[in-house]
PDB file of the backbone (N, CA, C, O) and the ligand in Angstrom, with CONECT records:
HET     ZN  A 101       1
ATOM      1  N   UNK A   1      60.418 -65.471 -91.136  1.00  0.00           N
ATOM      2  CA  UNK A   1      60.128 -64.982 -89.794  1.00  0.00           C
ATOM      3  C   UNK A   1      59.545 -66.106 -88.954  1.00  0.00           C
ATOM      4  O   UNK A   1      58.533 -66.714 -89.302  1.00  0.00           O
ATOM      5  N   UNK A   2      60.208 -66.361 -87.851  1.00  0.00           N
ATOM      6  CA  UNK A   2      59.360 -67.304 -86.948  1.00  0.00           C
ATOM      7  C   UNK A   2      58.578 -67.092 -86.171  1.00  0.00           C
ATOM      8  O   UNK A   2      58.605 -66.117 -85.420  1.00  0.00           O
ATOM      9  N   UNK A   3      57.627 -68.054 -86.191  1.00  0.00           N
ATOM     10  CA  UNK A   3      55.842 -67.118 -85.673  1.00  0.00           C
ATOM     11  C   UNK A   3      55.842 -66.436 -84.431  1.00  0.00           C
ATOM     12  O   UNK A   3      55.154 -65.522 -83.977  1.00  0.00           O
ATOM     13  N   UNK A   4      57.196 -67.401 -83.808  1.00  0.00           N
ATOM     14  CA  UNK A   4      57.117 -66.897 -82.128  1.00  0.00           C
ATOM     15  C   UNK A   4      57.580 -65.271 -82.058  1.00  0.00           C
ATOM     16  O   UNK A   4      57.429 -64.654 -81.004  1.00  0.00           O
ATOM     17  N   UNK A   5      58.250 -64.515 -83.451  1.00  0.00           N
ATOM     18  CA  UNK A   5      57.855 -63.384 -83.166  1.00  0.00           C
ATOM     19  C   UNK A   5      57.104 -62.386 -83.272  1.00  0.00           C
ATOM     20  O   UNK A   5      57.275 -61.169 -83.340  1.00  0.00           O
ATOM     21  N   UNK A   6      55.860 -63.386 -83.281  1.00  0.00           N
ATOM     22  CA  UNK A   6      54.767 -62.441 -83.914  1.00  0.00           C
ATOM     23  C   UNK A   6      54.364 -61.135 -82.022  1.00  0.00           C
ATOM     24  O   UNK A   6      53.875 -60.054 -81.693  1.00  0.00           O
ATOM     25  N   UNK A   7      55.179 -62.621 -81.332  1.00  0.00           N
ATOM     26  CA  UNK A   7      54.473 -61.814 -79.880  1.00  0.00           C
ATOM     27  C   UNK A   7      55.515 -60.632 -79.661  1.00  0.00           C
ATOM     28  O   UNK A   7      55.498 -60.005 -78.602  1.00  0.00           O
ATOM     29  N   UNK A   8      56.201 -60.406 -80.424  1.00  0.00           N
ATOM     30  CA  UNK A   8      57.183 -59.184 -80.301  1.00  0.00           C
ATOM     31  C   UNK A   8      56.897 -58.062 -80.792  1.00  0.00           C
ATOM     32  O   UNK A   8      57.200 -57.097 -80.091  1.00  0.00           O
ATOM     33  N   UNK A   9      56.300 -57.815 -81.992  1.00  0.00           N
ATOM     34  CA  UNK A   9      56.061 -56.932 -82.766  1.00  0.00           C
ATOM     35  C   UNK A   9      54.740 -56.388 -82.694  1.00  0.00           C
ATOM     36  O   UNK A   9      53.641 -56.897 -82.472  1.00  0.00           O
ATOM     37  N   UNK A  10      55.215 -54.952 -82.994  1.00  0.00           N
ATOM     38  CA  UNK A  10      54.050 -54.478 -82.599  1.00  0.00           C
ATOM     39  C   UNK A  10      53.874 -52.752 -83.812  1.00  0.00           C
ATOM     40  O   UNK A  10      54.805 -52.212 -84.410  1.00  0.00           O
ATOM     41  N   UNK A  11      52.591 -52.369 -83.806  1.00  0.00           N
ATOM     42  CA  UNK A  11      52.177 -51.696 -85.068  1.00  0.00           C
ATOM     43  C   UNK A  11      53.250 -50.245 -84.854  1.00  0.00           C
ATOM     44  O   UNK A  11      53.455 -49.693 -83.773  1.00  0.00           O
ATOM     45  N   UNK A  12      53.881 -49.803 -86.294  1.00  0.00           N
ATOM     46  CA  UNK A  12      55.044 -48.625 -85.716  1.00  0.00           C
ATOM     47  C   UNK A  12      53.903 -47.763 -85.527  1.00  0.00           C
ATOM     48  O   UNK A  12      53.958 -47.697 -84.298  1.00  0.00           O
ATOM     49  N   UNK A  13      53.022 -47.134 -85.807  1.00  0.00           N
ATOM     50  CA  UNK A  13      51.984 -46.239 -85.979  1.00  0.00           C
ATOM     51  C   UNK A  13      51.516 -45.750 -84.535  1.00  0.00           C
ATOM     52  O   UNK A  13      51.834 -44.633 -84.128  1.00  0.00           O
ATOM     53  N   UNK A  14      50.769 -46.607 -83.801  1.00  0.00           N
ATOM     54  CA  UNK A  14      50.444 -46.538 -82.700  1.00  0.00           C
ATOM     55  C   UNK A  14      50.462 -47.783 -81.842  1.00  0.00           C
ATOM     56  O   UNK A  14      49.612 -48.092 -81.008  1.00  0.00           O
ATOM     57  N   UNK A  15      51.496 -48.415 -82.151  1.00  0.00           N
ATOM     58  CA  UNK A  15      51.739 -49.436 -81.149  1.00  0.00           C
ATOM     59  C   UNK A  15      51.569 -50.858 -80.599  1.00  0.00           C
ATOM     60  O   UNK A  15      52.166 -51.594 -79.814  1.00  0.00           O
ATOM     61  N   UNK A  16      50.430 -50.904 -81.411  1.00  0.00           N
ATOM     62  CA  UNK A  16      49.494 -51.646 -80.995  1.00  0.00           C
ATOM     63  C   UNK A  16      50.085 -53.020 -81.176  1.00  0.00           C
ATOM     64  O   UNK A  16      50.831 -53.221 -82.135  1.00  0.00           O
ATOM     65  N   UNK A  17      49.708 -54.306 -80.028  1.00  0.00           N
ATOM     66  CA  UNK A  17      49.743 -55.123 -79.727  1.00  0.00           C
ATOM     67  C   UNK A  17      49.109 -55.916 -79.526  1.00  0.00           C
ATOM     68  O   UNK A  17      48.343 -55.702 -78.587  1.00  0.00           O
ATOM     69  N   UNK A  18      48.965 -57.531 -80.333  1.00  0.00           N
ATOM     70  CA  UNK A  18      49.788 -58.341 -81.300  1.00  0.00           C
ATOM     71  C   UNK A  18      49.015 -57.993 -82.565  1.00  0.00           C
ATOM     72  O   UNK A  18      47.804 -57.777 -82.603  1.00  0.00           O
ATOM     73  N   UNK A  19      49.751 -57.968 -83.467  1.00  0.00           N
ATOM     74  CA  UNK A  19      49.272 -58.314 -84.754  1.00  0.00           C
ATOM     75  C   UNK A  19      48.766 -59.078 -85.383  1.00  0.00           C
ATOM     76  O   UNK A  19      49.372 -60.131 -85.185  1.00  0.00           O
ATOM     77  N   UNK A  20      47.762 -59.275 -86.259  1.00  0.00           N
ATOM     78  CA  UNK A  20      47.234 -60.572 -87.030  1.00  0.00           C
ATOM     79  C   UNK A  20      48.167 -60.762 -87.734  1.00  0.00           C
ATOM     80  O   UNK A  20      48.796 -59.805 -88.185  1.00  0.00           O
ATOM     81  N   UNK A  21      48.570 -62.290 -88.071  1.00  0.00           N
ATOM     82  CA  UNK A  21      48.596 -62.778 -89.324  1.00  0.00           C
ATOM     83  C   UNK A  21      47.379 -63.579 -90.185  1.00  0.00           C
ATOM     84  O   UNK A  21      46.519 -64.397 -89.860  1.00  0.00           O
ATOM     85  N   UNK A  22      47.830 -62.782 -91.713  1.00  0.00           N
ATOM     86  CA  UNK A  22      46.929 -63.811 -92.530  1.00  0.00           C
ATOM     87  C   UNK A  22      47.761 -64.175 -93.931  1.00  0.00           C
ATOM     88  O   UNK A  22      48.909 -63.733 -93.978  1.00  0.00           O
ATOM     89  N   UNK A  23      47.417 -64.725 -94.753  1.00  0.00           N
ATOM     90  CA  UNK A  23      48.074 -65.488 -96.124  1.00  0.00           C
ATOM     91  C   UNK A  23      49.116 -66.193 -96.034  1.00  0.00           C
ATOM     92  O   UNK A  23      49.680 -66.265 -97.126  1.00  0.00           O
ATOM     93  N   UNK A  24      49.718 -66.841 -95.092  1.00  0.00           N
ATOM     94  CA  UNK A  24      50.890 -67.514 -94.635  1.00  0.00           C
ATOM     95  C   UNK A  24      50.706 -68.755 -94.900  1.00  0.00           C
ATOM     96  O   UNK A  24      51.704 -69.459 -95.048  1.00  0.00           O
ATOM     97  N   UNK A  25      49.565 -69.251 -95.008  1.00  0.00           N
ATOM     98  CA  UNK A  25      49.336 -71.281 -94.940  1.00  0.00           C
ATOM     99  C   UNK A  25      49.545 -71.539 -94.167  1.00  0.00           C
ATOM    100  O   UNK A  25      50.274 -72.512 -94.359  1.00  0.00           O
ATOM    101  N   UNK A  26      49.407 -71.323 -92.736  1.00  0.00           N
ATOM    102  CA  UNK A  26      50.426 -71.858 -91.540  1.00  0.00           C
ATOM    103  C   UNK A  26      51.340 -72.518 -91.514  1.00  0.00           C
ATOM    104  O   UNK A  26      51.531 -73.607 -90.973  1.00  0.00           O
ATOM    105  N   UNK A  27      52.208 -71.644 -92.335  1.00  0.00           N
ATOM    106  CA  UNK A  27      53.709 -72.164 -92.419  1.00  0.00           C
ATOM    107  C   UNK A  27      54.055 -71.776 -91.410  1.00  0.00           C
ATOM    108  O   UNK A  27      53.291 -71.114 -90.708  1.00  0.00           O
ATOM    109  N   UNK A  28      55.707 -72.165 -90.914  1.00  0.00           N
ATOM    110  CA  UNK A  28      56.076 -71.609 -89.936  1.00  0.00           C
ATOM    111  C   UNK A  28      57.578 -71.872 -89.853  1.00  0.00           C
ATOM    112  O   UNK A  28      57.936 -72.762 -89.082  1.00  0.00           O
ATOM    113  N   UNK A  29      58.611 -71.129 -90.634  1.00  0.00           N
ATOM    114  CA  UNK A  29      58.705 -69.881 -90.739  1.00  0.00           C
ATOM    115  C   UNK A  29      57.938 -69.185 -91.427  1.00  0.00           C
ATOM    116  O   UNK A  29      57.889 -69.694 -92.547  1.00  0.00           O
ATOM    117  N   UNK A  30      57.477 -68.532 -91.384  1.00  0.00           N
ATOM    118  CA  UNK A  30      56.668 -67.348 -92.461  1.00  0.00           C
ATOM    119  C   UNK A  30      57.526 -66.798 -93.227  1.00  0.00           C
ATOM    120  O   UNK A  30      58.610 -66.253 -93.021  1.00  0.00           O
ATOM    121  N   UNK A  31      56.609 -67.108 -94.588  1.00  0.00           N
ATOM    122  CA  UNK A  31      57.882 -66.794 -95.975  1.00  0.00           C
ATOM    123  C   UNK A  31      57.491 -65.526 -95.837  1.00  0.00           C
ATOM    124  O   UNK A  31      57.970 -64.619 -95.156  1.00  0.00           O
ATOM    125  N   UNK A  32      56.149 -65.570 -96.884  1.00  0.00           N
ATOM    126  CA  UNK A  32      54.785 -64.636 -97.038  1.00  0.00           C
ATOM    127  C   UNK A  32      54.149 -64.611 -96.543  1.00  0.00           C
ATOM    128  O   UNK A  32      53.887 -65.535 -95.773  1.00  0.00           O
ATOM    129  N   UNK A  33      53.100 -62.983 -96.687  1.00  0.00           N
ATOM    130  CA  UNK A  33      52.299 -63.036 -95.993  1.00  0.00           C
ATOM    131  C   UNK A  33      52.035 -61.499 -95.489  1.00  0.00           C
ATOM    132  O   UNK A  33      52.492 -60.498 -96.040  1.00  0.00           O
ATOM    133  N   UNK A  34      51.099 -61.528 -94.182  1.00  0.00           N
ATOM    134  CA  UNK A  34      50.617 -59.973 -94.429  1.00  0.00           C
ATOM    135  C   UNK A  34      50.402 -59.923 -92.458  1.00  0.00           C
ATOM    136  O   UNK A  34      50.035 -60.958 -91.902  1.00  0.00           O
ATOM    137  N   UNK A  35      50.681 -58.633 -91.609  1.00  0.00           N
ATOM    138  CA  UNK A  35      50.640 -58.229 -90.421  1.00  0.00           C
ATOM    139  C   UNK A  35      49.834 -57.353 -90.422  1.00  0.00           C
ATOM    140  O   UNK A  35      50.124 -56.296 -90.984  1.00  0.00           O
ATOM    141  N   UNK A  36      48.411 -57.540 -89.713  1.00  0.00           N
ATOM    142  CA  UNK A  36      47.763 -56.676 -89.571  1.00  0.00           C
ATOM    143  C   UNK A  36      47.248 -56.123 -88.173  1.00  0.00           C
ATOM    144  O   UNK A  36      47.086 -56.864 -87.202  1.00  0.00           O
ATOM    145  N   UNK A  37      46.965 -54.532 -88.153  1.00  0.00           N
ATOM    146  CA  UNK A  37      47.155 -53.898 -87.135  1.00  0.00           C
ATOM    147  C   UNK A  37      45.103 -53.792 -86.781  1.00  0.00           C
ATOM    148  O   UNK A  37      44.464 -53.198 -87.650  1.00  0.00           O
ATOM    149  N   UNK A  38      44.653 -54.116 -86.095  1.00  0.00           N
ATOM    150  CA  UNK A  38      43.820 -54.286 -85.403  1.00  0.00           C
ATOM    151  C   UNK A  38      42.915 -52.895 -84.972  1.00  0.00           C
ATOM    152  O   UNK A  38      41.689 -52.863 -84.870  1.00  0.00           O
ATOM    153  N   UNK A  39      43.824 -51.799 -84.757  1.00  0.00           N
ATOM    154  CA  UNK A  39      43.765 -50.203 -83.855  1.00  0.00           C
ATOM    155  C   UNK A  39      43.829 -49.684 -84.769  1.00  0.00           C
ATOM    156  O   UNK A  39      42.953 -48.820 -84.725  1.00  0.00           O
ATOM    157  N   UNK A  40      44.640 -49.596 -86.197  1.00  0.00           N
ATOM    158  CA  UNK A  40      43.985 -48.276 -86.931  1.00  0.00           C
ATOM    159  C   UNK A  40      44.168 -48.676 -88.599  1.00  0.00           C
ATOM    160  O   UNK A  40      44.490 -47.995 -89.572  1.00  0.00           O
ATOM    161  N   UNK A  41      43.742 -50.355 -88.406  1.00  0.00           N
ATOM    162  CA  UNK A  41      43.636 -50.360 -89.957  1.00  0.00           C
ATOM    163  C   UNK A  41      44.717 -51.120 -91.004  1.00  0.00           C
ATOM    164  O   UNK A  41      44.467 -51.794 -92.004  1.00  0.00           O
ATOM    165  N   UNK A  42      46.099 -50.735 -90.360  1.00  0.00           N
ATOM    166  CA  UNK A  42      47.187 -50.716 -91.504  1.00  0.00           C
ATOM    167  C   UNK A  42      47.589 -52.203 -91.551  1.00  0.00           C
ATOM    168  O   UNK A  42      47.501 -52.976 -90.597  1.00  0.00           O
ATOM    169  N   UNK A  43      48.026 -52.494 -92.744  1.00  0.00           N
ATOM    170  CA  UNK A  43      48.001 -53.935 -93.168  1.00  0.00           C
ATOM    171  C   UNK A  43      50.374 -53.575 -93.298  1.00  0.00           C
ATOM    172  O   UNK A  43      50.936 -52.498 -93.499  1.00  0.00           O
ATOM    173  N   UNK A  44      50.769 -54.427 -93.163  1.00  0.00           N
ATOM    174  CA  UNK A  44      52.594 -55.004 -93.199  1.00  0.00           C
ATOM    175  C   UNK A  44      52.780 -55.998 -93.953  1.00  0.00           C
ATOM    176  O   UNK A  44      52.327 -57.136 -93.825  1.00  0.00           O
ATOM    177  N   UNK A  45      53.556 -55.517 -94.875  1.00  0.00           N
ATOM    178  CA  UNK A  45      54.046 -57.020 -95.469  1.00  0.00           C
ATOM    179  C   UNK A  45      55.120 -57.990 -94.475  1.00  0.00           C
ATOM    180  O   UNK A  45      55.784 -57.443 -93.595  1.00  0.00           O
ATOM    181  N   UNK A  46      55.181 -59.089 -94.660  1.00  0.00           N
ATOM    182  CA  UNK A  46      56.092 -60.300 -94.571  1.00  0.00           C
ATOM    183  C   UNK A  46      56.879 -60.648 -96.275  1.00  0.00           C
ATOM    184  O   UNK A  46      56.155 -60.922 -97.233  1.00  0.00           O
ATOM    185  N   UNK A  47      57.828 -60.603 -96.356  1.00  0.00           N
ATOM    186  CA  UNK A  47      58.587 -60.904 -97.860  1.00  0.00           C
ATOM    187  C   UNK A  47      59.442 -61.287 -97.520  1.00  0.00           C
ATOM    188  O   UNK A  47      60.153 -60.720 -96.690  1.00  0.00           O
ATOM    189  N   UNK A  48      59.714 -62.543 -98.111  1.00  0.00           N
ATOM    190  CA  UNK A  48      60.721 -63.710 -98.575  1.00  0.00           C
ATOM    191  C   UNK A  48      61.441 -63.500 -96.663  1.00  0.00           C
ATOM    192  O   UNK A  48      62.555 -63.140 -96.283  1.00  0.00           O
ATOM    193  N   UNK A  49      60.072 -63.960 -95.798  1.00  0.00           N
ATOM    194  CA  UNK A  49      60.389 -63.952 -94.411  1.00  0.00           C
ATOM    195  C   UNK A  49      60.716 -63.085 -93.340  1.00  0.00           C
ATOM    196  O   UNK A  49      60.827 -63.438 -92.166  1.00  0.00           O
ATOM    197  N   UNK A  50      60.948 -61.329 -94.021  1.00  0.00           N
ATOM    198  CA  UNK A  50      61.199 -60.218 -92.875  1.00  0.00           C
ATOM    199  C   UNK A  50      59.528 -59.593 -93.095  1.00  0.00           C
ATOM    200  O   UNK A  50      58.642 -59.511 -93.946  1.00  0.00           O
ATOM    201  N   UNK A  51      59.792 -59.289 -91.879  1.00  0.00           N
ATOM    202  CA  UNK A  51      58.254 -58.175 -91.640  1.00  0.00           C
ATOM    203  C   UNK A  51      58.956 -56.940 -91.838  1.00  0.00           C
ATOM    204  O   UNK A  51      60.053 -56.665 -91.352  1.00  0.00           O
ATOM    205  N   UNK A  52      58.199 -56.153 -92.643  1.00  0.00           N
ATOM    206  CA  UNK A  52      58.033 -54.612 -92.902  1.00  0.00           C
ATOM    207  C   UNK A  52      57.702 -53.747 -92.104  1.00  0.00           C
ATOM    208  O   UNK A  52      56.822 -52.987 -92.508  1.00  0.00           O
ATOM    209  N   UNK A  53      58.027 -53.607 -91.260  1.00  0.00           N
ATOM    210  CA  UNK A  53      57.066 -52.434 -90.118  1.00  0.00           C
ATOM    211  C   UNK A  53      57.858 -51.310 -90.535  1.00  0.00           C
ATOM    212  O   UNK A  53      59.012 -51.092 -90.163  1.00  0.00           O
ATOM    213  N   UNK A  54      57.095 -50.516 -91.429  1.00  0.00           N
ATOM    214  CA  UNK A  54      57.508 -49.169 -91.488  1.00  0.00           C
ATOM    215  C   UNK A  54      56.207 -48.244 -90.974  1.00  0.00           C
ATOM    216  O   UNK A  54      55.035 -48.596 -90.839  1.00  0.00           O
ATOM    217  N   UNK A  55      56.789 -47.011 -90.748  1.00  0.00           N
ATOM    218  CA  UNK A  55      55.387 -46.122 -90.924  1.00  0.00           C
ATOM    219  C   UNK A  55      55.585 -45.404 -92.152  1.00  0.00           C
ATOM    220  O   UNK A  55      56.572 -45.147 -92.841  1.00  0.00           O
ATOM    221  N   UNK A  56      54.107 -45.105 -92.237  1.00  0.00           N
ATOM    222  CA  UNK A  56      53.563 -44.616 -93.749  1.00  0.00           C
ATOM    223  C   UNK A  56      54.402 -44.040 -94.531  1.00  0.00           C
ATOM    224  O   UNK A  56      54.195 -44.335 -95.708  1.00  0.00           O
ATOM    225  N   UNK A  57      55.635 -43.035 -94.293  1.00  0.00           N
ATOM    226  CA  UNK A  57      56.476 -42.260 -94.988  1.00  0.00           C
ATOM    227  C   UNK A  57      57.253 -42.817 -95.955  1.00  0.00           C
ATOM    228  O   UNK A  57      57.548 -42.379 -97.067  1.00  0.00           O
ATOM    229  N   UNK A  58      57.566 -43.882 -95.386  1.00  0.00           N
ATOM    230  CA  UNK A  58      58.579 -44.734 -95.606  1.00  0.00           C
ATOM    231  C   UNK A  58      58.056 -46.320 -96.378  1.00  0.00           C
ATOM    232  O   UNK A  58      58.889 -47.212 -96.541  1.00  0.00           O
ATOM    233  N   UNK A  59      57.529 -46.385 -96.531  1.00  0.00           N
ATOM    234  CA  UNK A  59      56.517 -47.428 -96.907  1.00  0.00           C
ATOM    235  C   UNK A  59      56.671 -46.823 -98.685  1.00  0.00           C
ATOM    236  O   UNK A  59      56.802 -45.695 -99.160  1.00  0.00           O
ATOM    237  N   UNK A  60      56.563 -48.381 -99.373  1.00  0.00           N
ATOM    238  CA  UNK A  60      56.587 -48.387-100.470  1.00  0.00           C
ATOM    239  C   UNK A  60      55.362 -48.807-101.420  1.00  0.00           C
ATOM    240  O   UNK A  60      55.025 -49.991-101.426  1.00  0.00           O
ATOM    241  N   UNK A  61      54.780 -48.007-102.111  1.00  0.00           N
ATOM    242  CA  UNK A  61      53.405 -48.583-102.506  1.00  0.00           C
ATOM    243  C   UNK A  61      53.632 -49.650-103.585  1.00  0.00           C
ATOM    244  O   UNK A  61      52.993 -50.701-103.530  1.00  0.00           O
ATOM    245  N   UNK A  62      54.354 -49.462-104.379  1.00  0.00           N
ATOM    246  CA  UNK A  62      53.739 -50.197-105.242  1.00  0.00           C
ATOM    247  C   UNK A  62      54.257 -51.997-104.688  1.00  0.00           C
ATOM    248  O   UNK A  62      53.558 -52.989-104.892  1.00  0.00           O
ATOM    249  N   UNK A  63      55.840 -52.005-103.869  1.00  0.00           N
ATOM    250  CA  UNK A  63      56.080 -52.775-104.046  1.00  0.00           C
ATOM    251  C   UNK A  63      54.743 -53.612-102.943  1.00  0.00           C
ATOM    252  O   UNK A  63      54.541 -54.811-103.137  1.00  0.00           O
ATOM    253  N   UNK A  64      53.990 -52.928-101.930  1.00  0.00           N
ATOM    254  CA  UNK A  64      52.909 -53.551-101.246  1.00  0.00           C
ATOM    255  C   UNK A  64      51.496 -53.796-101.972  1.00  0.00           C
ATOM    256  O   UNK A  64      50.581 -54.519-101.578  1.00  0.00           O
ATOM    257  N   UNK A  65      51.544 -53.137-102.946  1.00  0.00           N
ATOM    258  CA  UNK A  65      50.751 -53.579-103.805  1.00  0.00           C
ATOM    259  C   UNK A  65      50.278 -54.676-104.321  1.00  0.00           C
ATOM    260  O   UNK A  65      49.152 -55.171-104.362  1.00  0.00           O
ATOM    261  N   UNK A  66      52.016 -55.195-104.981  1.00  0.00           N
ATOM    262  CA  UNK A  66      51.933 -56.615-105.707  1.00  0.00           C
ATOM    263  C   UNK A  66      51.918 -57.836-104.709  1.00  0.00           C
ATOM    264  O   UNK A  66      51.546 -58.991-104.914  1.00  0.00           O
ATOM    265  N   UNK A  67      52.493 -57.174-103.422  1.00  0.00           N
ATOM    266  CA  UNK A  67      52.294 -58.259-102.802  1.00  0.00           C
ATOM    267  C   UNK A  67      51.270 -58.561-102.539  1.00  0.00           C
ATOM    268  O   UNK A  67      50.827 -59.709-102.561  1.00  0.00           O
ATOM    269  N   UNK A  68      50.609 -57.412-102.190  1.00  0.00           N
ATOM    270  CA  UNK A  68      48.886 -57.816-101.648  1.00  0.00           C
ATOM    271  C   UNK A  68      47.997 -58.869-102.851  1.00  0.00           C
ATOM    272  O   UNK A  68      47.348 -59.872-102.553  1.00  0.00           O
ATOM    273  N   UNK A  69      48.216 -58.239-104.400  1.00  0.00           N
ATOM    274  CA  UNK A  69      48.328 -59.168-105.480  1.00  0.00           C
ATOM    275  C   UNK A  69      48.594 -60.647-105.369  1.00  0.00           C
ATOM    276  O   UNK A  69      47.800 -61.473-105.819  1.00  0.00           O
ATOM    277  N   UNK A  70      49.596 -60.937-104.832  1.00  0.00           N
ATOM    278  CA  UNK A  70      49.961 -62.136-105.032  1.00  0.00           C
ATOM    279  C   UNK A  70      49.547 -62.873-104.278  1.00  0.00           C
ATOM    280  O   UNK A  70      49.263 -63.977-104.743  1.00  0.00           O
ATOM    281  N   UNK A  71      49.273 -62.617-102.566  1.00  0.00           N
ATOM    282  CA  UNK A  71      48.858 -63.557-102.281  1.00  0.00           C
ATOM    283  C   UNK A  71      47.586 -64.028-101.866  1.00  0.00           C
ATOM    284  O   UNK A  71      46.756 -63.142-101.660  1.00  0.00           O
ATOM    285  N   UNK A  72      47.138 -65.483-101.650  1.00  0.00           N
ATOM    286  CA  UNK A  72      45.813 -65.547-101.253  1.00  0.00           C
ATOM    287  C   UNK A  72      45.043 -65.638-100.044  1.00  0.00           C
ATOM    288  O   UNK A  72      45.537 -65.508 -98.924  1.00  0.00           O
ATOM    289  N   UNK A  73      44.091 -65.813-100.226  1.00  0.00           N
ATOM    290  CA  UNK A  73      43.475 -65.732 -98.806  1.00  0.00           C
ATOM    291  C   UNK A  73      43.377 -64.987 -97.590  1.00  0.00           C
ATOM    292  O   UNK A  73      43.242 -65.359 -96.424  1.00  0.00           O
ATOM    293  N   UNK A  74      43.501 -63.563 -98.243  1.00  0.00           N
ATOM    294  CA  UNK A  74      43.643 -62.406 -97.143  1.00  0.00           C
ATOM    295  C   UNK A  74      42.078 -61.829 -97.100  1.00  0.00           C
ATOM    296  O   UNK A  74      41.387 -61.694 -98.110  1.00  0.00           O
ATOM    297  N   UNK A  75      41.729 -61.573 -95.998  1.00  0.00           N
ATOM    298  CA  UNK A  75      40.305 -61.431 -95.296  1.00  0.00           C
ATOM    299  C   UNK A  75      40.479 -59.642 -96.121  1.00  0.00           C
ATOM    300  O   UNK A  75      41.414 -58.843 -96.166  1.00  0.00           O
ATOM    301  N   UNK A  76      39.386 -59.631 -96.539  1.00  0.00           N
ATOM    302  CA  UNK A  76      39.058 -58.410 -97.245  1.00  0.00           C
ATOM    303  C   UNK A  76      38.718 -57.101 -96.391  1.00  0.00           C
ATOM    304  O   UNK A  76      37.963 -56.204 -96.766  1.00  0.00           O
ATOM    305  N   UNK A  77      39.570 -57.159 -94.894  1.00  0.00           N
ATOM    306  CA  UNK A  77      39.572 -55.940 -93.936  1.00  0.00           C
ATOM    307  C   UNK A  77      41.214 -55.283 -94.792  1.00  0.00           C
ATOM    308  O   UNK A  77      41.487 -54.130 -95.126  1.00  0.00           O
ATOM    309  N   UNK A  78      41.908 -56.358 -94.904  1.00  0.00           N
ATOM    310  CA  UNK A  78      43.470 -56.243 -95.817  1.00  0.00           C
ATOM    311  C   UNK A  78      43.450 -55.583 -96.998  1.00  0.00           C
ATOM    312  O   UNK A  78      44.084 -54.579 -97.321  1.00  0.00           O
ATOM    313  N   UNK A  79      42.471 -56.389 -97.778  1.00  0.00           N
ATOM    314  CA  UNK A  79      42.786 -56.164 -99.157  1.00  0.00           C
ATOM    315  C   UNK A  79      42.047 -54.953 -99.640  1.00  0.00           C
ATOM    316  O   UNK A  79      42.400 -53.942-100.247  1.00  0.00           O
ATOM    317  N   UNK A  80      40.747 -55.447 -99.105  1.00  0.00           N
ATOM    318  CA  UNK A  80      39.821 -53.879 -99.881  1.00  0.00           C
ATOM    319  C   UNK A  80      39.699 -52.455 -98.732  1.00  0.00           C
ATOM    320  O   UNK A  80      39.282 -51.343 -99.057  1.00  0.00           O
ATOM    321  N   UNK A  81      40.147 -52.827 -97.457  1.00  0.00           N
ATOM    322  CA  UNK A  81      39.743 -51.543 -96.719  1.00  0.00           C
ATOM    323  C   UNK A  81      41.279 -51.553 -95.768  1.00  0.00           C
ATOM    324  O   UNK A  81      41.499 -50.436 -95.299  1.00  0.00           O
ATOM    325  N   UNK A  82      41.806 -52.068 -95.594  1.00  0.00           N
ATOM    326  CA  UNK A  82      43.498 -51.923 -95.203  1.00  0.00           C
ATOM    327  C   UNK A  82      44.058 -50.708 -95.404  1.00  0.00           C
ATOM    328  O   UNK A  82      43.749 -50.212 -96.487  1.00  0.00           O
ATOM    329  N   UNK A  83      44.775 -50.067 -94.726  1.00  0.00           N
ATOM    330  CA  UNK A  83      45.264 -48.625 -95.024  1.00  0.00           C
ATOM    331  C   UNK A  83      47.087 -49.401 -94.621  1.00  0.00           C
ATOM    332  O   UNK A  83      47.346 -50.340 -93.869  1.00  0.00           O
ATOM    333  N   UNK A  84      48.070 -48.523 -95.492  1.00  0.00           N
ATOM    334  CA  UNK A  84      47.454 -46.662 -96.026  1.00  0.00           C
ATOM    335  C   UNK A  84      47.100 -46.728 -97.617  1.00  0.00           C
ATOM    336  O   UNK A  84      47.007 -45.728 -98.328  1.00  0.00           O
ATOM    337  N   UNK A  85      46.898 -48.202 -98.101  1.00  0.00           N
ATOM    338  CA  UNK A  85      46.327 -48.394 -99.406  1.00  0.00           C
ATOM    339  C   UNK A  85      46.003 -49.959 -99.452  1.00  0.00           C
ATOM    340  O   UNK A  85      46.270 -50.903 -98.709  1.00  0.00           O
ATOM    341  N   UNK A  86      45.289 -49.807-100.689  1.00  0.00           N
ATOM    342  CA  UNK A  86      44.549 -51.076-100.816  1.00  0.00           C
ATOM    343  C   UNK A  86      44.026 -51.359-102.132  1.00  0.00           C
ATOM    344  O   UNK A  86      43.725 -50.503-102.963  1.00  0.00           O
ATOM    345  N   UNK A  87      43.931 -52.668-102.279  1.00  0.00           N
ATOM    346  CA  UNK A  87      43.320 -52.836-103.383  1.00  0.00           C
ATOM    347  C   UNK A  87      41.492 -52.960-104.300  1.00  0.00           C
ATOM    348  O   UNK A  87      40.966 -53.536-105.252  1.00  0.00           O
ATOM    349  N   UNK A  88      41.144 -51.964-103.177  1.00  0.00           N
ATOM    350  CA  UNK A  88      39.541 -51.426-103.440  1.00  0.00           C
ATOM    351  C   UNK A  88      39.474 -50.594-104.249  1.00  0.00           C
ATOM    352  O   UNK A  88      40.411 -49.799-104.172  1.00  0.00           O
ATOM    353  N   UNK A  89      38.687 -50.374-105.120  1.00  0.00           N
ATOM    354  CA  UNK A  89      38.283 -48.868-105.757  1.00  0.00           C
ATOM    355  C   UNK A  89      39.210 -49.438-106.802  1.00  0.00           C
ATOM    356  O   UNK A  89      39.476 -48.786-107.812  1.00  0.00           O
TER     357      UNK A  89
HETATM  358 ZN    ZN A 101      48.242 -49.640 -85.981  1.00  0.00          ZN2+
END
C-alpha cells in the first residue's frame, strides 16, 4: 500500500478520518502493519500490502490475531485495548 493512501481511507465503522499507522518501519510501500481508528478504538490490518477495512462482521479473528502477533512495535492502544479484539487478557 502506498502511504499516500493513507489520506484516502477512512474507518468502515464510523468513518472516521485519517487513520494511524503503526508497525510499518517507515517503509513505504507498506508491506505490514496495522490502521488505526482514532473515534472508536478499532485497530485494521495491512498484509503483504492491502489494508483490511472490513467492519466487524466480516472481519476475521484469528487471522488478525497473528498478525497483531507478529508484528512489532505497535503502541499498546492496538495491541492490549484495540477493538473488536486484542491481545490483552
Ligand atoms: Zn472507527
Amino acid at each position: 500500500m502506498n502511504k499516500s493512501f493513507l489520506d484516502m481511507l477512512a474507518c468502515p465503522m464510523d468513518k472516521h478520518h485519517p487513520l494511524e499507522l503503526h508497525g510499518d518501519g517507515g517503509a513505504d510501500p507498506i508491506m505490514e502493519g496495522v490502521l488505526y481508528c482514532t473515534e472508536c478504538g478499532r485497530f485494521y490490518m495491512i498484509s503483504e500490502g492491502i489494508p483490511v477495512l472490513l467492519p466487524d462482521d466480516l472481519r476475521n479473528r484469528a487471522a488478525e490475531m497473528d498478525h497483531l502477533r507478529g508484528l512489532q512495535g505497535l503502541p499498546e492502544k492496538v495491541t492490549l485495548r484495540g477493538r473488536p479484539w486484542n491481545l490483552g487478557a
